[in-house]
N, C-alpha and C positions, 0 to 999 in steps of 0.2 A: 203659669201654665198648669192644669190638673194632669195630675199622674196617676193612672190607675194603682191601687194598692197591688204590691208583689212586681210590678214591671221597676224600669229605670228610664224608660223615657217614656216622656207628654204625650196626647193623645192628638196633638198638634201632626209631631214626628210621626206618629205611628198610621194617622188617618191619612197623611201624604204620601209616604210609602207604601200605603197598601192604594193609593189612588194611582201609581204607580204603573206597579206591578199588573194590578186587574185592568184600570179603565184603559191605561195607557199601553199594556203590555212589553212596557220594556223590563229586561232581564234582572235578576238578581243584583249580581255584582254593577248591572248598568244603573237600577238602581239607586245604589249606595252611590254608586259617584255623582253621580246628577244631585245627590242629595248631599255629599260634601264641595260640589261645585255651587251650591247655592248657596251654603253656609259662608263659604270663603268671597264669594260675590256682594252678596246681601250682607256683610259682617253679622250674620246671624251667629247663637254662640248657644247651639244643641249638643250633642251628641249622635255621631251618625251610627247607625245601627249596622252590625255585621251582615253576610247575606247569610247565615243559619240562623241568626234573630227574625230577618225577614222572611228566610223560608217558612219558620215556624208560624210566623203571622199571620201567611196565606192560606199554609195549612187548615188553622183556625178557623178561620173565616170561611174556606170552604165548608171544612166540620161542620159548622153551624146553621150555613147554607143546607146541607145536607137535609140537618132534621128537622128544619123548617121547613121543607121541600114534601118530607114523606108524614105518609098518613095513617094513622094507628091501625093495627090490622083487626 
């Protein structure tokens, strides 16, 4: 799996949690569980991310939404 440089999980984990959170709008902590319920289902063998890991993600991703949004004055 590719890891962004500076993060510690895949962009596997990180593109499903924030699919998540946004398309799906389930909650933080709902989140993370759903995402260690899959892990222990699937015997997948990630790393589940806390929800102030995931807060910060969506943060992000807003952020950037943001200034792709507006338009130079």
């Amino acid at each position: 799996m590719f890891r962004p440089k500076g993060y510690c999980y895949d962009t596997l984990t990180m593109g499903l949690s924030l699919y998540f959170l946004i398309q799906c709008g389930i909650s933080l902590r709902s989140t993370q569980k759903v995402l260690r319920g899959l892990n222990i289902y699937f015997n997948f063998d990630f790393k589940v991310p806390s929800h102030t890991t995931l807060s910060n993600w969506r943060k992000k991703v807003g952020y950037y939404c943001l200034q792709q949004t507006m338009e130079p004055a």
